[in-house]
C-alpha positions as CSV (number, residue, x, y, z in Angstrom):
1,X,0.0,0.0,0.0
2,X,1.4,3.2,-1.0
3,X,1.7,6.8,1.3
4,X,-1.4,8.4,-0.2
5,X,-3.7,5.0,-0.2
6,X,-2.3,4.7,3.9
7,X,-3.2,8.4,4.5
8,X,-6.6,8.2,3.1
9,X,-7.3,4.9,5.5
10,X,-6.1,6.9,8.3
11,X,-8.8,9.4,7.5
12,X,-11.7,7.1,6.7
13,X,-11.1,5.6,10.6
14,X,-10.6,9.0,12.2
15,X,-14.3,9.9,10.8
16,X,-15.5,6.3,11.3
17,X,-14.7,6.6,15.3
18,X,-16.2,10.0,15.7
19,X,-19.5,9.3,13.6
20,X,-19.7,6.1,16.6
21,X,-19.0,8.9,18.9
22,X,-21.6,11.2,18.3
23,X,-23.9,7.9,17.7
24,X,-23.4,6.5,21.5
25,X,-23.3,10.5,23.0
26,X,-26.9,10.6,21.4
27,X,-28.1,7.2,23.3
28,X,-26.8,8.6,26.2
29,X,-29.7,10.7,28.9
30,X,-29.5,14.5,27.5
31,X,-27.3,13.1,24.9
32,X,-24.0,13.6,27.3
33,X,-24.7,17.3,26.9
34,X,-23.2,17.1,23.1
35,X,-27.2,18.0,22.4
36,X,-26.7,21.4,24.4
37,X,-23.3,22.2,22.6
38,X,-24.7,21.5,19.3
39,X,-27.9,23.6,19.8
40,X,-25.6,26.7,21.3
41,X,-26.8,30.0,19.0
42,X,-28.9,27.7,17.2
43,X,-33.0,28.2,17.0
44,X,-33.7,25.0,18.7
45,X,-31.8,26.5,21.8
46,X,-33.4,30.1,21.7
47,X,-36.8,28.5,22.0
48,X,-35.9,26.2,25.0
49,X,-34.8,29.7,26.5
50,X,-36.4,30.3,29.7
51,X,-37.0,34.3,30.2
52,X,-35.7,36.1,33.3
53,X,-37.6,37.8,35.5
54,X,-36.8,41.6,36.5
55,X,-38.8,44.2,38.9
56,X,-37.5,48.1,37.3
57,X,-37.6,51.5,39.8
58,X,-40.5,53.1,38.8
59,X,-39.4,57.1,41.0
60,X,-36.2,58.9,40.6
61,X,-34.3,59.1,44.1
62,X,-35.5,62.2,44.4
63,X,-38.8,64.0,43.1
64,X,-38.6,66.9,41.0
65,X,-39.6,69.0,44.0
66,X,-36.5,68.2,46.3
67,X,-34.4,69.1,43.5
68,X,-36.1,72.6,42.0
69,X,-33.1,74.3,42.1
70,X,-31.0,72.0,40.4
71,X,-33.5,71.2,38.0
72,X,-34.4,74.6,37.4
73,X,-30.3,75.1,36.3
74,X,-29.9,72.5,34.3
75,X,-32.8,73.7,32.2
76,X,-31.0,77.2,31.7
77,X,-27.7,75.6,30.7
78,X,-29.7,73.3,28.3
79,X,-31.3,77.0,27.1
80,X,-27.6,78.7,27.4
81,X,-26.2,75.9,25.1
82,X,-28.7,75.9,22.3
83,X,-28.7,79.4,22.5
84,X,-24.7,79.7,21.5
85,X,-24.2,77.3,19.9
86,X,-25.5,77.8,16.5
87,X,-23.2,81.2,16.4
88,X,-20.1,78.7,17.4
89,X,-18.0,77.7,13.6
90,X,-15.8,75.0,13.0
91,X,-12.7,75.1,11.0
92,X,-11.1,73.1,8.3
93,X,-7.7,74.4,7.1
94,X,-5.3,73.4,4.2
95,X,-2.2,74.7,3.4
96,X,1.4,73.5,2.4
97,X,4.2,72.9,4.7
98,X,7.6,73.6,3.9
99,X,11.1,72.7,5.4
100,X,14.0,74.8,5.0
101,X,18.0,74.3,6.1
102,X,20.3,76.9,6.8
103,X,24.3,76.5,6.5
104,X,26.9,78.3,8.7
105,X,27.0,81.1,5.6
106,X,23.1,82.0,5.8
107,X,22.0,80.2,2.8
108,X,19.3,78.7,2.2
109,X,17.3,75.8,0.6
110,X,13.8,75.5,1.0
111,X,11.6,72.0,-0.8
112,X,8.6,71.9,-2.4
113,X,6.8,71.4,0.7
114,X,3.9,68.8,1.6
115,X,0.0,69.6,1.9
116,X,-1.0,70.1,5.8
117,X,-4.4,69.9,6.9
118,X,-5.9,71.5,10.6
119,X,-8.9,72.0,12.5
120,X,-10.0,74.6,15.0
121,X,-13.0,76.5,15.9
122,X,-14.2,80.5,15.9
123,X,-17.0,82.2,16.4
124,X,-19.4,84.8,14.8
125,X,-18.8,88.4,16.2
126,X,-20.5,90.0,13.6
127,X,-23.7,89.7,11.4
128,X,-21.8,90.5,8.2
129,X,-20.4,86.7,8.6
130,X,-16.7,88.2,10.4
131,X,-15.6,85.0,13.0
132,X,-12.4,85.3,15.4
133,X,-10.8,82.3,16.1
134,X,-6.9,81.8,16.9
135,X,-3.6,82.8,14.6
136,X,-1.9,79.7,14.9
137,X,-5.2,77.9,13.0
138,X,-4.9,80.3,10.5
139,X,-1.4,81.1,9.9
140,X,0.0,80.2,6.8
141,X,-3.1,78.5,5.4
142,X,-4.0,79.0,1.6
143,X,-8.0,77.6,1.4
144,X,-9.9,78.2,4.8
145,X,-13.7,75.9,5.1
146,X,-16.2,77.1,7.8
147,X,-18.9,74.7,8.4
148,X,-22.1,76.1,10.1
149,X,-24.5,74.9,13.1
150,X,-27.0,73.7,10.4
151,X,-24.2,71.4,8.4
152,X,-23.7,74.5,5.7
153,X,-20.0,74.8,4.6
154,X,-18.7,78.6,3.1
155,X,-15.0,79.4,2.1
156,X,-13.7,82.2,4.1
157,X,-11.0,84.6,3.8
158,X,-8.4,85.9,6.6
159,X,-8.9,89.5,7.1
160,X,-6.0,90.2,9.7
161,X,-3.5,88.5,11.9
162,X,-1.9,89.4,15.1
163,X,0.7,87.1,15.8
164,X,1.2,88.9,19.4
165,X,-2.2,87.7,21.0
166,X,-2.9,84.8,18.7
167,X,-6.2,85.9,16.9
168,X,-7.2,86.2,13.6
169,X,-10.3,87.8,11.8
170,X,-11.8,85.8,8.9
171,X,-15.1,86.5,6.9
172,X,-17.5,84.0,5.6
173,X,-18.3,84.3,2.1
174,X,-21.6,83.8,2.1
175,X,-24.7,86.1,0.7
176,X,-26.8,86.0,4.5
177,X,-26.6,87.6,7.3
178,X,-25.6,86.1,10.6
179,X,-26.3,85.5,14.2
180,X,-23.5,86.9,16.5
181,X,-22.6,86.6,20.2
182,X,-21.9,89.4,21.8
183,X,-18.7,90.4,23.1
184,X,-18.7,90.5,27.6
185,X,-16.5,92.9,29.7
186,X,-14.1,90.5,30.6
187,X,-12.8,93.0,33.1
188,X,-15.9,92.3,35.4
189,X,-15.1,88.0,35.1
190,X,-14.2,86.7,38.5
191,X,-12.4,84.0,39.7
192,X,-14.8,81.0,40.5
193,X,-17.7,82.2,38.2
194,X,-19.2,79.6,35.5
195,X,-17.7,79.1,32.3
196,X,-18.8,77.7,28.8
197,X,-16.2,76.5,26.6
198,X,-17.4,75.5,23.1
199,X,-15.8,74.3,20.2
200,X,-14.9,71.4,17.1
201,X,-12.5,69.3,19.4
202,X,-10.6,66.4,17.3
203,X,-13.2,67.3,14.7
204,X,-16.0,66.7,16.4
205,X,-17.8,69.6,16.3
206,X,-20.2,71.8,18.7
207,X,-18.8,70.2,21.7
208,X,-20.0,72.3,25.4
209,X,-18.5,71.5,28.1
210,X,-18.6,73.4,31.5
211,X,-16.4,74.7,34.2
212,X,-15.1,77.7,36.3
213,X,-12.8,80.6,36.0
214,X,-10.1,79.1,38.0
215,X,-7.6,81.9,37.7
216,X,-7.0,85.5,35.8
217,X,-3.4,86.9,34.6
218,X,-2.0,83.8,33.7
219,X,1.4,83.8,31.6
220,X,2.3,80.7,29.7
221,X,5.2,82.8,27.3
222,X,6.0,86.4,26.8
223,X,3.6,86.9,24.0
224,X,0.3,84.8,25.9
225,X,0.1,86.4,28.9
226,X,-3.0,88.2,31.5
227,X,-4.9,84.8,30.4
228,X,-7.6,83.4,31.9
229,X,-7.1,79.6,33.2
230,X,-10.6,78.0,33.1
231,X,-10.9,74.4,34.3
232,X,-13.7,74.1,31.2
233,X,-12.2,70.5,28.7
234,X,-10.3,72.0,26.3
235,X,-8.5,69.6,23.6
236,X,-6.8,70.2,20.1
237,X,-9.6,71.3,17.6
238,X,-10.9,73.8,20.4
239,X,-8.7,76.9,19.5
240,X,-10.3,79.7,18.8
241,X,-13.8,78.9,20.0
242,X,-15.2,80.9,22.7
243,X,-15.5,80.9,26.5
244,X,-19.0,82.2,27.3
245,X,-20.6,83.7,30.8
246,X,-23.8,82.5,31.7
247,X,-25.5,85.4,29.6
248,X,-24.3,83.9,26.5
249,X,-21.5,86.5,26.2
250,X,-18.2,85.7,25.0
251,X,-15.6,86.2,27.8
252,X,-12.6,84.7,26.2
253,X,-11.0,83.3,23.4
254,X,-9.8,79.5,23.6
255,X,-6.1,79.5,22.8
256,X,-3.9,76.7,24.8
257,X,-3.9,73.9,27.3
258,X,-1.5,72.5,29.7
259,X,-0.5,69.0,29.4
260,X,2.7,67.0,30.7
261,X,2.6,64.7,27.7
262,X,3.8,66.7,25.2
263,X,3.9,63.9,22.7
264,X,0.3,63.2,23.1
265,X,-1.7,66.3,24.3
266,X,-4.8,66.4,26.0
267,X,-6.6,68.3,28.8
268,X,-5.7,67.6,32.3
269,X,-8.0,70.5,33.7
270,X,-6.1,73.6,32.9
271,X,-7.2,75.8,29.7
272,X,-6.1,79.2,28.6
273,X,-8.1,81.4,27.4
274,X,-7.6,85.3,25.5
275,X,-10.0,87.8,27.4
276,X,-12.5,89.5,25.5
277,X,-11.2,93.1,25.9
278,X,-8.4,92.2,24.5
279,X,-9.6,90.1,21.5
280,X,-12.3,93.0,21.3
281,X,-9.3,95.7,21.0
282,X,-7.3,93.8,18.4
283,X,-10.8,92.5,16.0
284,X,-11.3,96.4,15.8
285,X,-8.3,97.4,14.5
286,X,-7.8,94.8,12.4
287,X,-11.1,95.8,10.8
288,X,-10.1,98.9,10.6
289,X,-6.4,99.4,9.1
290,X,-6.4,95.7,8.4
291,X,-3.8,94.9,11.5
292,X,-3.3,95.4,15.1
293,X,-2.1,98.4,16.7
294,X,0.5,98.0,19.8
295,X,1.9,100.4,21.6
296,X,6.0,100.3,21.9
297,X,8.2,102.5,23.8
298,X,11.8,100.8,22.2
299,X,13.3,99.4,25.3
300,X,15.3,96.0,25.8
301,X,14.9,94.5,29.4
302,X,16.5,91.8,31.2
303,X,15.0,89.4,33.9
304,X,16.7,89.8,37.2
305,X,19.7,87.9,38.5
306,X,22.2,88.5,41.1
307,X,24.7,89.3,38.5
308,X,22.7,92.5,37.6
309,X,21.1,93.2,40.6
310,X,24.9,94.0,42.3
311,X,25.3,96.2,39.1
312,X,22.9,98.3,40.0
313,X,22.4,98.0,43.6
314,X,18.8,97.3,43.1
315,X,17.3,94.6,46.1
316,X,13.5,95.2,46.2
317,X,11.2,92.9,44.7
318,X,9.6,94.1,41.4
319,X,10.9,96.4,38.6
320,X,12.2,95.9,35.4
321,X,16.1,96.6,34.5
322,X,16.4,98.2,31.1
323,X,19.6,97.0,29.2
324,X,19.3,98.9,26.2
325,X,17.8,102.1,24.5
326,X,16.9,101.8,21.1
327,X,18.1,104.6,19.1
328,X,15.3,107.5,18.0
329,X,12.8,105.8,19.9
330,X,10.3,107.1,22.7
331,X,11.9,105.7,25.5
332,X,15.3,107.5,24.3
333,X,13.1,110.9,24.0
334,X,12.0,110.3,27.6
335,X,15.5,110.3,28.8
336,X,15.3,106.9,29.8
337,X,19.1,104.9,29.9
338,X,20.2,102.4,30.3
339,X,20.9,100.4,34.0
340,X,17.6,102.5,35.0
341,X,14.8,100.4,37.0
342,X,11.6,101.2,36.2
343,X,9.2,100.5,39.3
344,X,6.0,102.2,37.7
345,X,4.3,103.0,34.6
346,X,1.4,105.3,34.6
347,X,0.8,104.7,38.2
348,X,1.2,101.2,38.2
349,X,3.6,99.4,40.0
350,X,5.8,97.0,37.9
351,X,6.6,93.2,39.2
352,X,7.9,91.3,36.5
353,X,9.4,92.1,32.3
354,X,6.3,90.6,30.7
355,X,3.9,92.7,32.8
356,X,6.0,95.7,31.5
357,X,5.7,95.2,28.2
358,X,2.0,94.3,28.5
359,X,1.2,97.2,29.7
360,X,3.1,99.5,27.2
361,X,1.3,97.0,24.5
362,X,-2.0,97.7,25.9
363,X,-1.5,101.8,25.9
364,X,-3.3,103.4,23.0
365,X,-1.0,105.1,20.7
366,X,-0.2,108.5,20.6
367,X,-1.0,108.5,24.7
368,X,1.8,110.3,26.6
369,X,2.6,107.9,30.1
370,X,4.1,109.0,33.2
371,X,7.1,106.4,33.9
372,X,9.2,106.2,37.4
373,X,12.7,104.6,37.1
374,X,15.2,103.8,39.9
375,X,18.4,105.3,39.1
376,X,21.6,106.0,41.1
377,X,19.0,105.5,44.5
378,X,17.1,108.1,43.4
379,X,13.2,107.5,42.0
380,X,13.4,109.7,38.8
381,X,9.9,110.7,37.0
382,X,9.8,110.7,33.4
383,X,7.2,110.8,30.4
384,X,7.1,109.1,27.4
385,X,5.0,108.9,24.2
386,X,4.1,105.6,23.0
387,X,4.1,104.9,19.5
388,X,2.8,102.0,16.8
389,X,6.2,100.9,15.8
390,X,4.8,98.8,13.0
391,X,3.2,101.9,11.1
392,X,6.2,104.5,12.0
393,X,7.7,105.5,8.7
394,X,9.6,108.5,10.3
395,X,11.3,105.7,12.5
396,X,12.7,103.9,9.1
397,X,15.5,105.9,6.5
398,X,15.4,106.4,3.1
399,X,15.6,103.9,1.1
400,X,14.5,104.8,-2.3
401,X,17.1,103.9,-4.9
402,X,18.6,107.3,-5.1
403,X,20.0,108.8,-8.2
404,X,20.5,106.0,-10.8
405,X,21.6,105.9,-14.5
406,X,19.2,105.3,-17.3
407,X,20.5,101.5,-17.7
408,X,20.0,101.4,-13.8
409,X,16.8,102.5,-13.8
410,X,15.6,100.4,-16.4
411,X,16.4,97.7,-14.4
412,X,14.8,98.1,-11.5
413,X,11.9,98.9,-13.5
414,X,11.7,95.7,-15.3
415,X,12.2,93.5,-11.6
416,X,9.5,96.3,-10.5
417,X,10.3,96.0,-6.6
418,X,11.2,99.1,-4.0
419,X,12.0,98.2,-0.4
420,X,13.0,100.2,2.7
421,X,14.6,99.2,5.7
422,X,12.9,97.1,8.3
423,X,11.3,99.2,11.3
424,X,12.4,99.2,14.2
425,X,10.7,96.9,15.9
426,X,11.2,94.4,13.2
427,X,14.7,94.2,14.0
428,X,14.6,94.3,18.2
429,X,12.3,91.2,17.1
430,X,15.2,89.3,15.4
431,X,13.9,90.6,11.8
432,X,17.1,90.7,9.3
433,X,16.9,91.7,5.5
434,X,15.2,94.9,3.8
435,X,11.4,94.9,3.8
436,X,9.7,95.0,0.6
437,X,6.9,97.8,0.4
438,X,6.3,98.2,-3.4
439,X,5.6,95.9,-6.1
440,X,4.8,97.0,-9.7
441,X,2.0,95.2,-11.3
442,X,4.0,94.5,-14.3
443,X,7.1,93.2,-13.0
444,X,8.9,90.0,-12.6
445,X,8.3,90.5,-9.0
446,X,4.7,90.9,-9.3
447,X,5.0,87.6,-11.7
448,X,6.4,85.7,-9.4
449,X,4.2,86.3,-6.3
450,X,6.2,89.2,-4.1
451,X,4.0,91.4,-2.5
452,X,4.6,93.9,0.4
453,X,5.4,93.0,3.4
454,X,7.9,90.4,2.5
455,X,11.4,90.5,3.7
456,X,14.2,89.8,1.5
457,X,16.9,88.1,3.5
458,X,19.5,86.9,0.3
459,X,20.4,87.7,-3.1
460,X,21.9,85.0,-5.3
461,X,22.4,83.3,-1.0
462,X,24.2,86.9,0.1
463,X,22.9,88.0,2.6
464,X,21.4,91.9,2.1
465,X,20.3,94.2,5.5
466,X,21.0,97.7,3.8
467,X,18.4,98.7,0.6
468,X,21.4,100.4,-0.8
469,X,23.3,97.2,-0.9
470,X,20.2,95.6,-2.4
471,X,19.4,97.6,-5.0
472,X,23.3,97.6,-5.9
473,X,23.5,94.0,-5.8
474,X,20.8,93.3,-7.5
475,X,21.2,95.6,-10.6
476,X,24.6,93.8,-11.1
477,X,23.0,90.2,-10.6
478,X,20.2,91.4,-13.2
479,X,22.7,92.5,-15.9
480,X,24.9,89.9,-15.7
481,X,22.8,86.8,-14.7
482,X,19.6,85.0,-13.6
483,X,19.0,86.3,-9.8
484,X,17.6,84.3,-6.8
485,X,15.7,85.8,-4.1
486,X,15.6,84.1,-0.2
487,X,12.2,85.6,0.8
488,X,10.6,85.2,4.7
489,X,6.8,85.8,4.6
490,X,5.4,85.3,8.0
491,X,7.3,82.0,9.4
492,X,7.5,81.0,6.5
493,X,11.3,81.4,4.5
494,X,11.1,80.2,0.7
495,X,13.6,81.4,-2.6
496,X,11.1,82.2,-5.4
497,X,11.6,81.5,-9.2
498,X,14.5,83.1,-10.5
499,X,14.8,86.5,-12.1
500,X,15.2,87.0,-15.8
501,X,18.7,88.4,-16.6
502,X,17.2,91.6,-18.0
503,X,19.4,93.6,-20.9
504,X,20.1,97.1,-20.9
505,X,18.7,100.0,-22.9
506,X,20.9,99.6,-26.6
507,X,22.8,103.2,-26.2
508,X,24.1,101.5,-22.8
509,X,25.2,98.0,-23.8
């Protein structure tokens, strides 16, 4: 007998011994229990099913009468909710992401970038369709999707940034009007008073949840500071949305979270939130010049440390040390200098750098302040004018291209770009480069997407922080060569297509 006729034998008895098997397990009372196994999820064992029998409460614990009070306020939060809610927006973002590297000579190389998608949430402060929600869910983002309380979807388009607080302006393009909240005086909020905070959280859209104020003037980095901390779940997808008092008013802005895992972030009962005044202040300006307005003073200020304190003899608690004057600003006007300590400005005692600086943030522009500085162990009164560095042209020099021959000129005409040199407080911010503020319509510049506001770092990967030396260095490049541009707009640092090499009028060649 051969291997396959042996294994097919073996077979034929394994099947022959369990057919006997189940034969004698049948014969046996309740079939040896094999009946129960082979009925299991069959219809033969449902209907031997005997039903259980089961007695349900039929009275809440408590009647409605013992609990009035809390019945009667969770009826107005359930009113509260549905009354928000439907002015609450979330947010769908695209946009492109790209990586740049830096050598030790400053040049750079920037790739073609990868598509980023976001979420994050705003909220209708205006009936024309306007929604503030945060910067950082804006930023850098090229198509913008709102999606409404009733499912609706509209593009939208940024109206203003202000990188400083973290809020952005965007309008819904849509042909309706709209239902806004109302902005609160967050200067009346108190600690331990109820706190809405609603939003699109991992995408899930109109999520409430509830908590307190738990704190006011928190600072989690020199540019979020005088936050309210709110103990109100708040997870990624909520920034932007909007804390709301029990009137319905918005009260604060959602902006950050505290976590321990940075790797994997999620609420552990501490939320950040912008106050309204402030988000107010900034959506109003923006409106208007299309921006935000700070004040600045042009002072650079170290935190204490023992080091500096024996410098200047200075032991109390509080004040601010100023380490440098900026040249032809306000605080050099004032008579300000450096090594002074300022203890107050307009009447208010100083404690810390980044309560300094809010405060000359917060001053309108054009306000004169009374400031008192420590100096020499004397208190020393002085009074400055704050001004909106951003907008102060008579702070910058000029940087037209000055007197230029015909072959020159035609250059600059055919690139079609003018820049100036970068204010003030551009550069105390760690800006470098000349700052572009003209762009003809018929250049290559215009062709190849420059627009004002850009800051040209390189030329042909030289670096460039005079306009003089730009326009000088880039009339050369043109003539002689195709010219590359390193450009920063925003966070973002790119090089843009290269220039034509552009010929010279014929009586010139």
């Amino acid at each position: 007998m051969n291997v396959v006729s042996r294994r097919a034998a073996i077979l034929l008895g394994v099947f022959a011994v369990a057919f006997l098997a189940v034969v004698v397990l049948r014969k046996l009372p309740n079939g040896g229990g094999l009946s129960n196994i082979l009925k299991f999820g069959s219809r033969a064992g449902k209907e031997n099913y005997v039903p259980e029998s089961y007695t349900l409460s039929n009275k809440p614990a408590l009647s409605p009468g013992e609990v009035a009070y809390l019945g009667a306020l969770d009826e107005e939060f359930a009113r509260l909710t549905a009354a928000v809610v439907p002015s609450v927006v979330s947010l769908q973002t695209e946009g492109v992401k790209r990586n740049f590297m830096q050598d030790w000579l400053g040049r750079v190389w920037v790739d073609e970038g990868y598509p980023v998608r976001g979420i994050g949430s705003g909220v209708v402060v205006s009936s024309e369709g306007h929604v503030v929600t945060n910067e950082h869910v804006t930023n850098g983002k090229s198509r913008i999707t709102v999606t409404m309380h009733d499912g609706k979807t509209y593009p939208a388009v940024v109206i203003g940034e202000d990188r400083a607080l973290d809020i952005a302006v965007i309008r819904i393009k849509a042909d309706r009007d709209f239902e806004p909240l109302r902005f609160g005086d967050s200067d009346r909020v108190r600690q331990g008073q109820q706190a809405l905070a609603i939003g699109n959280p991992f995408g899930l859209g109109e999520t409430v949840t509830r908590g307190i104020i738990s704190a006011k003037e928190r600072t989690i980095s020199d540019r979020q500071r005088d936050l309210f901390q709110t103990d109100a779940a708040i997870n990624p997808g909520n920034s932007g949305g909007p804390l709301v008092n029990i009137l319905g008013e918005i009260i604060g802005i959602n902006v950050a979270i505290y976590s321990p895992d940075t790797e994997d972030q999620g609420f552990v009962g501490i939320g950040f939130s912008i106050p309204a005044n402030d988000v107010r202040e900034v959506f109003e300006q923006i409106l208007a010049k299309g921006r935000a307005t700070r004040g600045w003073l042009g002072v650079r200020c170290y935190d204490w440390n023992p080091v500096i304190r024996e410098k200047v003899g200075w032991n109390e608690r509080g004040g601010v040390y100023i380490q440098d004057i900026v040249p032809g600003s306000p605080a050099e006007s004032s008579g300000l200098l450096p090594d002074d300590v300022v203890v107050r400005y307009n009447g208010k005692d100083i404690e810390s750098r980044v309560q300094f600086f809010s405060q000359i943030q917060r001053t309108p522009v054009g306000r004169e302040v009374d400031i008192t500085v420590w100096r020499n162990g004397e208190e020393v009164d002085l009074k400055a004018t704050v001004i909106d560095a951003e907008d102060s042209e008579s702070l910058t020099k000029d940087s037209g291209p000055g007197e230029r021959s015909i072959s020159d000129q035609a250059v600059l005409r055919d690139i079609g770009i003018t820049v100036r040199e970068l204010t003030l407080l551009q550069r105390t911010r760690g800006g470098r480069g000349v700052l572009v503020y003209g762009v003809h319509p018929e250049g290559q510049a215009a062709e190849r997407g420059l627009r004002s506001g850009d800051m040209i770092l390189e030329i042909n990967n030289v670096r460039v922080d005079r306009p003089a030396d730009f326009y000088d260095r880039l009339i050369a490049s043109a003539l002689a060569q195709q010219t590359s541009l390193t450009v920063q707009r925003g966070r973002q640092v790119y090089r843009i297509r290269p220039f034509d090499r552009v010929r010279p009028p014929e009586n010139e060649k």
